[in-house]
C-alpha positions, -999 to +999 in steps of 0.1 A: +000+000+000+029+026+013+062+024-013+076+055+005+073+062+037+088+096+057+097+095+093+102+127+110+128+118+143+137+141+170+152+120+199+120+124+221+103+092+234+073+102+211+095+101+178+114+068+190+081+052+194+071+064+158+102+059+142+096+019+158+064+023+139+077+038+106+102+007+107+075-020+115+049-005+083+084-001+059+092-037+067+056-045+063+052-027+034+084-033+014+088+003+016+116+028+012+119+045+045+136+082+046+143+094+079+147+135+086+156+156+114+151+192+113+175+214+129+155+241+137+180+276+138+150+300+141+153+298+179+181+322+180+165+347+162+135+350+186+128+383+199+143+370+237+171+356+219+198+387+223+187+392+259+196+357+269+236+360+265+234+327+244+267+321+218+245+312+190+270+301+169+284+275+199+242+264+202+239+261+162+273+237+164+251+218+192+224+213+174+238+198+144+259+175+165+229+163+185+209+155+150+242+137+133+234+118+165+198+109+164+202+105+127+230+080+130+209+062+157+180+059+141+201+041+109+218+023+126+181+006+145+172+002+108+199-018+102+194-041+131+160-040+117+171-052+081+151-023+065+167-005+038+167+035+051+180+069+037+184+100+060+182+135+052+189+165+076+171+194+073+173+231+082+148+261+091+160+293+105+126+305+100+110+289+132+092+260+106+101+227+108+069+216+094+074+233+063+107+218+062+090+181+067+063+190+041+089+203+020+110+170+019+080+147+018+069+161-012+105+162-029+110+126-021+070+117-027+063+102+004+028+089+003+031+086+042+043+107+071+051+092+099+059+109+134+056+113+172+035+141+193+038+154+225+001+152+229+004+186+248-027+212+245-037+240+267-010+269+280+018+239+267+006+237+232+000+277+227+034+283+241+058+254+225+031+249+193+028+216+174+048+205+143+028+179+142-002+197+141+013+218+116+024+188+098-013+172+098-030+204+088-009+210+053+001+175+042-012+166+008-004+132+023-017+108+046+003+117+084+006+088+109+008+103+143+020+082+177+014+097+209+032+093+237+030+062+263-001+071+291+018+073+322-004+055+350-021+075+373 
């Protein structure tokens, strides 16, 4: 049904847990599985940003070394896997990693999107917002979201 599937991973226990999924359908499937991280630079040019006595330029190296990471993780499960994965990194310094996603899902002509959420709403949601929301609400595609394990009360 899927021949190409795109798997947005960000490290977070939401995006491991879809990115398990992602693997499980490409298998299933006999799909090709591309696996992108956004690198989101727009952060430092937030209003707040100059005020907060951050080296942006030491925080930029940061983040690219913490998505070679997730990125070389995440291949590496594919391999133990035995599916057959490509990886693209991906950058926005415009605060829209969703775009980004979009962007590369339809380059690539991913006919799935696969990736975690937070599940936050209230003051959470309107504060941090949602890519995946964003994600869900422009995709010309079908978007597979995976929330988060209930914790037990």
């Amino acid at each position: 049904m899927y021949q190409h599937i795109l798997v947005a991973v960000d490290g977070s226990e939401p995006s491991k847990r879809a990115y398990a999924e992602a693997l499980s359908l490409a298998a299933d499937q006999h799909a090709a599985l591309r696996v992108a991280h956004v690198i989101d630079l727009g952060v430092g040019l937030a209003p707040w940003a100059e005020m907060a006595f951050v080296n942006w330029e030491s925080a930029e190296t940061a983040l690219r070394k913490a998505g070679a990471a997730i990125i070389e993780d995440a291949m590496a499960e594919a391999g133990r896997a035995g599916v057959e994965a490509r990886s693209v990194t991906l950058e926005t310094d415009v605060d829209d990693p969703a775009g980004e996603i979009l962007a590369e899902s339809t380059q690539w002509g991913a006919d799935l999107i696969v990736m975690g959420t937070h599940g936050r709403h209230g003051l959470a949601h309107l504060i941090l917002g949602s890519v995946a929301e964003g994600v869900v609400r422009r995709a010309g595609v079908p978007v597979l979201l995976v929330r988060p394990v209930a914790k037990s009360k």
